[in-house]
N, C-alpha and C positions, 0 to 999 in steps of 0.2 A: 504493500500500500504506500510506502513511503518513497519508495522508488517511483509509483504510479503521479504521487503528490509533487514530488521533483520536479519529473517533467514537465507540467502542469504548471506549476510558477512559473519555472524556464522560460517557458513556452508566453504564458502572461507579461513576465516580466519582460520579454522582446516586445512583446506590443506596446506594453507603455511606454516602455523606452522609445518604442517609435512613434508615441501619441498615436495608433493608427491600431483600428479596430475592423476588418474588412477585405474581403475578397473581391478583388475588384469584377471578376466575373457572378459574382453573385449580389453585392453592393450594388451596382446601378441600378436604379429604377427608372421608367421612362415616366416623364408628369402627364397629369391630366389636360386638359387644355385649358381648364380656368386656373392648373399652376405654372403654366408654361411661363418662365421670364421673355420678360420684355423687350432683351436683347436674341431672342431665336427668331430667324429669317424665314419668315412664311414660304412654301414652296418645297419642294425633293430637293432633298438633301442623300445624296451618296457615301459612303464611309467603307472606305477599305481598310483591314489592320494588318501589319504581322508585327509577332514577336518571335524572338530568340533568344533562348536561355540555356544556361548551365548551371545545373544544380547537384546537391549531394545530397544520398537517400540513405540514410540509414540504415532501411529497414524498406528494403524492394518485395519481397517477396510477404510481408506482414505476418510475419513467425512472431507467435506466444513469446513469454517472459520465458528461457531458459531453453530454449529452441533454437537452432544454427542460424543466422542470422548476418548475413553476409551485406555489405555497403557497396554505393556504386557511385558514378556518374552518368545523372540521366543529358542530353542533349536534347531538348525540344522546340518544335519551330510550330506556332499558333497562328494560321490565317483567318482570318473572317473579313466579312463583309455587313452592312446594313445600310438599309435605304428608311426614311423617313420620309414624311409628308404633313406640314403641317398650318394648318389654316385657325380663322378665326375661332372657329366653333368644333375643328375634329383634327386629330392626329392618328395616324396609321404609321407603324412602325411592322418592320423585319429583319432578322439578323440568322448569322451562320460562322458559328465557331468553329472550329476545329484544331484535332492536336497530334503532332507528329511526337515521339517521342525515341527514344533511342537511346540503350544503356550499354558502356562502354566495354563491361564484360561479362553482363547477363544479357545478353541477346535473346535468349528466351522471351522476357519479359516485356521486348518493342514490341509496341501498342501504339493505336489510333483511334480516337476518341474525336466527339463532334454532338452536335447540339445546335439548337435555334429556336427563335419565336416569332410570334405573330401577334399583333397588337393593332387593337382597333379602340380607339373612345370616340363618341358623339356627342356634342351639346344638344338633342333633339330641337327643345324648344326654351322656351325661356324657364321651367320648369322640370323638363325632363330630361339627367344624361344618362348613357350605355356604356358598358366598357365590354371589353372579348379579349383572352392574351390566354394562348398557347405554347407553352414549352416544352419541348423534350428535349433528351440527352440519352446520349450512351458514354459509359464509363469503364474500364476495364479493372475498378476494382470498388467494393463498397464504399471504401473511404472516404473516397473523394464526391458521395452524393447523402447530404444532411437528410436522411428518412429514418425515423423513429424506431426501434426494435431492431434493425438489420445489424448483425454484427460482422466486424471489418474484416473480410477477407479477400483473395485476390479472385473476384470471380466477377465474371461480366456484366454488368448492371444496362436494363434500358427502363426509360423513365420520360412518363409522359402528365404533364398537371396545366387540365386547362380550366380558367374560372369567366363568367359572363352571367352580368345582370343590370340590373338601371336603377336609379337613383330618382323620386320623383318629390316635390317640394307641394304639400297638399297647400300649406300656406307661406308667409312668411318665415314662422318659428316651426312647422312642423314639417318633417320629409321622412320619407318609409324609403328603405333601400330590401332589393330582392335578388338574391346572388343562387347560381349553381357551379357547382367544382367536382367535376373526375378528376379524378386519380387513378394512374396504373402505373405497376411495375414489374420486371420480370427479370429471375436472373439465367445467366447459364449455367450449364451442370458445372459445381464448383468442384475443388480438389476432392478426391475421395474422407482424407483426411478433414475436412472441413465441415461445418454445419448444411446440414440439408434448407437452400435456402425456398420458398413457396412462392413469395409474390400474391399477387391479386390485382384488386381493381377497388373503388368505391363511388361511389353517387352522392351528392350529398344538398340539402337545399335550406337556406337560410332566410331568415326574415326579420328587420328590426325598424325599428322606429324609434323617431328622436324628436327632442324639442328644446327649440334655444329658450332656456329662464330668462338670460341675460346678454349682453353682446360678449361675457367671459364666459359663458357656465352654461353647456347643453346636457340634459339627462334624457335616458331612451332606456329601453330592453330589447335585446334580442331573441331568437329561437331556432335553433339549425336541428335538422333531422338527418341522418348519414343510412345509408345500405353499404354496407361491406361485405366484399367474397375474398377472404384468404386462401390462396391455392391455387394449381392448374385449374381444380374443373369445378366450373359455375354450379352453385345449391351447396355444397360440400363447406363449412367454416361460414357461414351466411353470417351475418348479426347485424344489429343495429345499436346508435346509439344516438342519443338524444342531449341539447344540453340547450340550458336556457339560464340567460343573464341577464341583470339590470346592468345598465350604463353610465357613466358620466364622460365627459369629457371636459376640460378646467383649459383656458387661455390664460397664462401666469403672467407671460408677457409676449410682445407683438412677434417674438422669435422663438417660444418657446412654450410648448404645447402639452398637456398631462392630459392619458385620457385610462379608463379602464373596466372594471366589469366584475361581479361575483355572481356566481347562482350555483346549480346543478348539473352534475353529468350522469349519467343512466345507461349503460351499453344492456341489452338482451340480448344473452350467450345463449345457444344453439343447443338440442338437448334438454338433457336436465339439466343443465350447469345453472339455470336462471338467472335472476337480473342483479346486477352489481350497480351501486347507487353511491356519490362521492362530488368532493365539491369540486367544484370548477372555477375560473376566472382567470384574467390577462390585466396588463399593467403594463404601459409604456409609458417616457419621457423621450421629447424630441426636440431639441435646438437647433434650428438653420438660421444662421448668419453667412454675413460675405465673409467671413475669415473661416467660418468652419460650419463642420455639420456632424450634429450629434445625435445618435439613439440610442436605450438601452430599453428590452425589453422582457416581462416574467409570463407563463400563461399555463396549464397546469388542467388536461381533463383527460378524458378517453378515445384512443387514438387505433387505429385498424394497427395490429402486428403485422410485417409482410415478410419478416424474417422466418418466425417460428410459426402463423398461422395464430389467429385468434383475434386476442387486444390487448393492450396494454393502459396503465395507466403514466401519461406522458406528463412531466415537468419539464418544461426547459427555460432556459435565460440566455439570452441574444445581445451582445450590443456593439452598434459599430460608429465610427469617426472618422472624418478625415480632416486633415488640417492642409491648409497651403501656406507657404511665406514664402520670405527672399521674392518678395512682389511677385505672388504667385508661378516664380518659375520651377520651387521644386515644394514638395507636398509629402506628407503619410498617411497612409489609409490602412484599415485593417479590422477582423471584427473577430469576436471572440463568441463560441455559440457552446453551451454545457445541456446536454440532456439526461433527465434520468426515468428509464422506461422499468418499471415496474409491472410482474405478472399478475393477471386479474386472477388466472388459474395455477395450479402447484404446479403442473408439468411446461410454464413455460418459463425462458427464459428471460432476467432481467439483466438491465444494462446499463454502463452508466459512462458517456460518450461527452469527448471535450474535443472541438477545431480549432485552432487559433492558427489566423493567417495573416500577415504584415507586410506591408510595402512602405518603402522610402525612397521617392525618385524626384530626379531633376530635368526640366525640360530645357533642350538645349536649342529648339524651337519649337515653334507651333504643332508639329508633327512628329518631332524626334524626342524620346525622353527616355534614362537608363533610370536603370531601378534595380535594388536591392530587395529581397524577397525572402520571408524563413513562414512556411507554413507547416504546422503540427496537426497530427493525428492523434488520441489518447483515447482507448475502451478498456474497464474493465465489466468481464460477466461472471456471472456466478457459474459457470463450471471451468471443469481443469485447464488450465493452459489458454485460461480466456485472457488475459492481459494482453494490449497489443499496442506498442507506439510503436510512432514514425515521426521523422523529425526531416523534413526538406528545407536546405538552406542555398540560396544563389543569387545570381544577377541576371539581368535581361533586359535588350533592348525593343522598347515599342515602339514602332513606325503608326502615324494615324492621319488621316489625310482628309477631313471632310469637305466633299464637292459641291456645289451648288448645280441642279439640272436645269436647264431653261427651258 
């Protein structure tokens, strides 16, 4: 445990050090169009990337505590693309990542991994907006994708989370928002040695409603209902869970935003296992200023297993930052995310999963910027040989180049 707890500060103490909480491929969010600043250029917008980096892995192959466990140098080269579109009342967004990778004497291990999204918001009307944003990803090892109950192994992860719904304003002070979110994931047949991983899929439909008291101070409730199928085949692992929460949200000051939630969560287990009943609630802070940008966030209910098949009961805490200075030509970002998945049932397993990823880079123009990067892995499980870090530390240069279409 204490060797577990080591790395885990280590791993902390890099990010503070680098003031920088955040993955930059996971950190970006695209804004809405009533948050779009002021200064983005109406119109298609084109964006080419690549990077290349050199890093060192620890721990390639994610062998247990006390397991051979052999280091490398991986070599990776990341292209992507995205085009955007953005107007008074709607923005459409799509992207395409990709990762070449390449280790200098476990050749086994070169991988090719990739991912993208689609994003669509509308301002309908003066009253009504839409949003639509689909992402998937393939990974060639658990680690490297943040889902609840999966324990870290080197086995092939595909991964698809698309959410879409609208926002409508009955009055002034009152608006009802209606959201739906699939989830799927699937893995490949992992090492024999390795946990049997299941996979599934889920449906899930939410409903909440709010009301401003004040120009600082909105309260509402919410109500989501979920279908989940852990496993290959559909009926098998079914369950449902249910969670419903009161609301507030608190404007402290014009950059800095408190909002959160308490109620219940309720899954109905399949069988006899019957129904499991437990609180629930989420809690975030967010500061955006022109010198930085701040989040940290707690949330805590019942969450589909797709590792071991079932559900789990998930806590996690999230929080990321980035800072820029030296008149914004070099900057830190980086975010730190802890989960602890707990079994509803005796036969499953529980986990308890730390990320912490960092960057400190300097732009040497508009387009060109090198960077320094150390991102951690940290799980332990409750059975043998479940301990598993990874520790990547390197540099990398991004090329990024946004076009204007006419």
């Amino acid at each position: 445990m204490l060797h577990y707890v080591k790395n885990v500060v280590i791993g902390g103490a890099a990010a503070v050090c680098a003031a920088a909480f955040g993955s930059p491929a996971l950190a970006q969010s695209t804004p809405t169009p009533q948050e779009l600043p002021t200064h983005v250029t109406p119109g298609w917008v084109f964006t080419p990337t690549v990077a290349i980096s050199a890093a060192h892995d620890d721990n390639p192959v994610l062998a247990g505590r006390g397991d051979p466990s052999p280091d490398d140098v991986i070599t990776n080269v990341r292209p992507g693309v995205e085009l955007t579109f953005t107007s008074k009342h709607a923005f459409f967004g799509g992207g395409y990542r990709g990762s070449i990778q390449r280790y200098r004497e476990l050749d086994q291990y070169d991988s090719y991994d990739h991912g993208g999204y689609v994003e669509y918001r509308q301002k309908a009307s003066r009253r009504v907006s839409v949003f639509l944003r689909d992402n998937f990803s393939v990974s060639p090892t658990t680690d490297l994708v943040e889902v609840a109950g999966v324990p870290f192994t080197r086995t092939g992860t595909r991964q698809n989370d698309f959410n879409g719904g609208l926002t409508t304003a009955l009055s002034k002070t009152v608006g009802i928002t209606a959201s739906y979110h699939f989830e799927w994931i699937e893995f490949d047949n992992p090492d024999p040695l390795a946990p049997v991983l299941r996979g599934g899929r889920s449906h899930s439909a939410t409903v909440g409603v709010h009301k401003d008291l004040t120009s600082h101070l909105t309260v509402g409730g919410r109500y989501g209902v979920q279908r989940a199928s852990t496993g290959p085949t559909p009926g098998l692992g079914d369950f449902d869970i249910q969670n419903a929460e009161g609301t507030a949200e608190l404007q402290l000051r014009p950059s800095v935003k408190l909002d959160g939630g308490f109620g219940v969560s309720r899954v109905v287990l399949p069988g006899l296992n019957g129904t499991r009943t437990g609180p629930a609630g989420h809690i975030s802070l967010r500061k955006v200023t022109e010198h930085a940008q701040f989040t940290i966030g707690a949330m805590r209910s019942f969450v589909p297993n797709y590792g071991f098949g079932g559900s789990i009961r998930n806590q996690q805490v999230i929080g990321t930052v980035r800072v820029p200075f030296a008149r914004n030509r070099a900057y830190t970002s980086g975010s730190v995310a802890w989960r602890k998945s707990q079994p509803v049932l005796v036969n499953e397993l529980g986990l308890q999963s730390v990320w912490v990823l960092t960057t400190v880079g300097y732009s040497f123009d508009r387009w060109a910027a090198l960077e320094g990067f150390y991102n951690g892995a940290f799980q332990a499980s409750t059975v043998a040989g479940g301990r598993v870090d990874r520790n990547r530390i390197g540099v990398q240069i991004v090329t990024s180049r946004p076009m204007r279409l006419k």
